[in-house]
C-alpha positions, 0 to 999 in steps of 0.5 A: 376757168381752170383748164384740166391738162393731161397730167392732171386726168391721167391718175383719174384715167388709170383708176378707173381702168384699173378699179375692177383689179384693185377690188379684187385685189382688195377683197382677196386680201381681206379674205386670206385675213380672215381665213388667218383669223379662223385658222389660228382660232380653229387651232387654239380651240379644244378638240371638236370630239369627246376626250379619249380616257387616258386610263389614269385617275389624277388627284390634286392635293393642292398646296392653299396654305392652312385648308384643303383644296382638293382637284380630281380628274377620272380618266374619262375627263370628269372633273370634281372640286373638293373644298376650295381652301382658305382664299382665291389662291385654288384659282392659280392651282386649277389654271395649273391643271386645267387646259387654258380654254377648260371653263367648266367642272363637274361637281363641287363638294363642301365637306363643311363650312369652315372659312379654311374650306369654303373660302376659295369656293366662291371665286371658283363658282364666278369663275367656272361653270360648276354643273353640281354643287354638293354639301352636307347642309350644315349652316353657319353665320359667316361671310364666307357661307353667305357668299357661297350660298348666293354664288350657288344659287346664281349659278344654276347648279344641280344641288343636293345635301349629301347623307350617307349611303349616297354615292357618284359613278364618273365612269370607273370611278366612283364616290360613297359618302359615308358621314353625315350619318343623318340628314343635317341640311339646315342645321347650324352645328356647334362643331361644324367638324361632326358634320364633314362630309366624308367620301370614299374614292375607288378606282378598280384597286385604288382606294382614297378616303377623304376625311374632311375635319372629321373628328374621332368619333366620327371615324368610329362611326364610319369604321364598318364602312370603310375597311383597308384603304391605299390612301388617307387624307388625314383629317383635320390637317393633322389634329390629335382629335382625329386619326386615332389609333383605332381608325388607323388599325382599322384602315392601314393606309399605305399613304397619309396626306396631312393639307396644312400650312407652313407655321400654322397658329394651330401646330398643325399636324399635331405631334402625337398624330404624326408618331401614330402614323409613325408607329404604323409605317405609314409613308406622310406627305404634307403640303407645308413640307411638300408642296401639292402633292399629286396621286395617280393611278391606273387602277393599281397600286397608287403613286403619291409624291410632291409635285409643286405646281409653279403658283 
């Protein structure tokens, strides 16, 4: 039999004297861990109240390559995608501009369904919680739409097929679509460019027209809706089928925004359309020269300038 000496007992003693001080000490220890926890959450996470406007409407005219990607936010905080650009790349440009916890986005808008447009659109739906989606119905037999489509579908988003004469009201800002001019949902275009979805923005005295590819005779049909305008999104990144001379006496934009890419394989912007904006002294911005380009306004005069993002 093995004897048990004093040594032996004393560690056994002076647990379980001091047992109740060590549960303590342990439970207070564990307690401090998870008031850490919570309080560097508590401090990363977005603010519990609605956001204050800031007064300043914020567009994005996001340098994709050869497409349109284009980002606005209303000084009331909502947020609108128009087009997603040619490839994923939209996603670097919106973790940009967006707060590192903002996952949702208040409407998409496809203008038309050409690859340079609705590409990135995609990964934007699986990667966002997009609350409307907004085209104008034209179909076309690409991957791309197909994967648009399901992704939409998938996503539970409020839809609708816009047609002239519809408009959008985030706070003080507000959409009007004025092409297409009939309703087209279901069609397959043999020039999707007819079918663009084309929008005029109007903060108080700001005004931007959004084009799509929209080509002139479009532009034609818009005219009695349109009038003087602060900025233009050239249509067609610059094509001579668009921006024509007609159109450009009729709107007078203080401000053209050409979206293309560097050395396109469609010499876009096109010569002749550059020199009648020349001839017009319309100031030209251009995302293969410039990078994104960012305007911002309080209700004014506008401000366009290049404001590259990192990626």
């Amino acid at each position: 039999m093995t004897l048990r000496t004093s040594r032996q007992s004393t560690p056994r003693r002076l647990l379980s004297r001091h047992r109740s001080k060590l549960e303590h000490i342990i439970v207070a220890t564990i307690t401090l861990v998870i008031a850490a926890i919570l309080f560097v959450r508590e401090s990363h996470a977005p603010p519990a109240v609605p956001f204050v406007s800031s007064g300043e409407l914020r567009v994005w005219f996001f340098d994709v390559g050869q497409g349109d990607s284009i980002f606005i936010e209303t000084p009331d905080h909502h947020q609108i995608l128009v087009d997603g650009g040619p490839s994923q790349e939209v996603l670097s440009k919106l973790g940009q501009v967006m707060q590192p916890w903002d996952r949702s986005i208040d409407a998409i808008v496809l203008t038309h369904p050409h690859k340079d447009h609705v590409a990135g659109l995609d990964s934007v739906l699986d990667r966002y919680d997009v609350a409307a989606v907004y085209d104008g119905g034209a179909m076309a037999r690409t991957g791309e739409m197909d994967a648009f489509e399901a992704d939409t579908i998938a996503e539970h988003a409020a839809t609708k097929h816009l047609v002239a004469g519809d408009r959008f009201a985030y706070g003080d800002v507000t959409l009007d679509v004025l092409a297409p001019m009939h309703a087209i949902a279901g069609t397959y275009p043999k020039d999707p460019n007819e079918a663009s979805v084309v929008m005029l923005l109007t903060y108080h005295d700001t005004t931007l027209l959004l084009t799509g590819d929209a080509p002139a005779d479009v532009e034609h049909d818009i005219l009695p809706e349109v009038g003087d305008v602060d900025v233009l999104k050239v249509g067609h990144h610059g094509s001579r089928t668009s921006s024509s001379t007609e159109f450009l006496d009729a709107v007078t934009p203080e401000f053209a925004i050409i979206s293309d890419g560097i050395d396109n394989s469609y010499g876009h912007p096109h010569p002749a359309t550059l020199q009648r904006l020349d001839d017009r002294h319309v100031r030209i911005e251009r995302t293969d020269l410039d990078g994104d380009i960012l305007l911002t306004s309080t209700g004014g005069e506008p401000t366009v300038e290049p404001s590259p993002l990192p990626f």
